[in-house]
C-alpha positions, 0 to 999 in steps of 0.5 A: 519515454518515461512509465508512470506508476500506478501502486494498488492496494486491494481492500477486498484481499486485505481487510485488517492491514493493521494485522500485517503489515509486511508491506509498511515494513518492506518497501525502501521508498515508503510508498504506503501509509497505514491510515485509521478510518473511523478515528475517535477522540478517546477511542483506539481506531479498529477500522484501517486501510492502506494508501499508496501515497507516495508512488511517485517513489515507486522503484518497482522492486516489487518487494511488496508484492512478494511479501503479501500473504493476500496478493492485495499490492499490485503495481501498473506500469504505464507509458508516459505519452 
């Protein structure tokens, strides 16, 4: 049976992402992207999130969750039916 994995990324224990980003620079498959939520012509972006846009290549390495200074990364592995 194959897993299917789920990657979460917490706002709540990670507000300033843009601040860090250990998570971008660790990962071997590039799961995560740094996105700017309030994006302005002329204006330096200050608001950020995380998105884990690419779990499908998800190794479980886990090297995110052990870098993050907030535990705001955490992986699900689920069961394929």
């Amino acid at each position: 049976m194959a897993a299917k994995v789920k990657v979460h990324w917490l706002i709540d224990k990670c507000p300033k992402p843009q601040d860090c980003g250990k998570c971008l620079e660790v990962c071997p498959s590039t799961v995560f992207v740094l996105v700017a939520t309030d994006r302005e012509r002329y204006k330096e972006p200050e608001n950020w999130v995380i998105i884990p846009s690419f779990e499908l290549f998800c190794t479980t390495c886990n090297k995110c969750i052990d870098i993050c200074p907030k535990d705001a990364i955490k992986i699900e592995i689920k069961e394929a039916e």
